[in-house]
C-alpha positions as CSV (number, residue, x, y, z in Angstrom):
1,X,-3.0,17.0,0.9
2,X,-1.6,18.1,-2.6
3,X,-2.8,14.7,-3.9
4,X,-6.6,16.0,-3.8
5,X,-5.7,18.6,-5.9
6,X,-5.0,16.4,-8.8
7,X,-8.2,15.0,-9.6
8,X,-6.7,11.6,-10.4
9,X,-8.6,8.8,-11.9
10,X,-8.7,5.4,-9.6
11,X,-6.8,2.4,-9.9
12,X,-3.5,3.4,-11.0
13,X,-0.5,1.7,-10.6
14,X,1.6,4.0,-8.6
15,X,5.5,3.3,-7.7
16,X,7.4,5.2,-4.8
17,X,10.9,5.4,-4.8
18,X,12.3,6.3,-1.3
19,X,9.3,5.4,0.2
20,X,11.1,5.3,4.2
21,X,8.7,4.4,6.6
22,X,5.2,4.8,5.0
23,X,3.8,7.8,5.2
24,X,3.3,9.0,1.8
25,X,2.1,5.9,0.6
26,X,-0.2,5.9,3.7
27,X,-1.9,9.1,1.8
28,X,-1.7,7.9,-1.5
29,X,-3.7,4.8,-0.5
30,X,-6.4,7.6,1.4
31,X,-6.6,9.6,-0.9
32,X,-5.5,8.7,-4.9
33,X,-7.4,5.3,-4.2
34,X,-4.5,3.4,-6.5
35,X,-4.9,0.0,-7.6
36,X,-1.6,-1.0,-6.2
37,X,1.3,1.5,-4.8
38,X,5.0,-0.3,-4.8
39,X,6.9,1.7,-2.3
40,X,11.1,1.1,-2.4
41,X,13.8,2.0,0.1
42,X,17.3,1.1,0.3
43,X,16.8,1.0,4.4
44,X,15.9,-2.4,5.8
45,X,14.7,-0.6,9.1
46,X,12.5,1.5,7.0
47,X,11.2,-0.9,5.2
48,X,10.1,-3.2,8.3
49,X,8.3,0.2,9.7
50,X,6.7,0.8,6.5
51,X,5.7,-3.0,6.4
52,X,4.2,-2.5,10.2
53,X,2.4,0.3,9.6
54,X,0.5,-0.2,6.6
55,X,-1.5,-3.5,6.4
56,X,-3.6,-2.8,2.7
57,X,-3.1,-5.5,0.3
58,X,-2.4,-3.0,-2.4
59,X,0.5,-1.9,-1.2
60,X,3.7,-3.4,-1.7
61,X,7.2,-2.9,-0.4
62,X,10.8,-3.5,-1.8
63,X,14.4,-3.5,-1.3
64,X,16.0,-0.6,-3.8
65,X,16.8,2.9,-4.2
């Protein structure tokens, strides 16, 4: 995953716009180990997937584009 090759530091605050249903913010919570991720999406559908999928209390998601 490219995120590994960043050597970032933990607990950033890290927003996603687009996230769709997930699965980027699936890997940043593996492997940048964020304090908190806010992922958005315009797609309601998306957003429920994204919601069922990921269950970490760090990760947030939102109506937006």
């Amino acid at each position: 995953m490219c995120l590994d090759w960043l050597s970032l530091p933990s607990g950033p605050r890290w927003v996603e716009v687009g996230c769709g249903t997930g699965a980027l913010t699936e890997s940043i919570l593996k492997h940048a180990d964020p304090g908190s991720v806010t992922g958005t999406e315009p797609s309601e559908g998306f957003l429920n997937m994204a919601r069922g999928r990921i269950h970490d209390k760090r990760a947030v998601f939102k109506s937006g584009d």
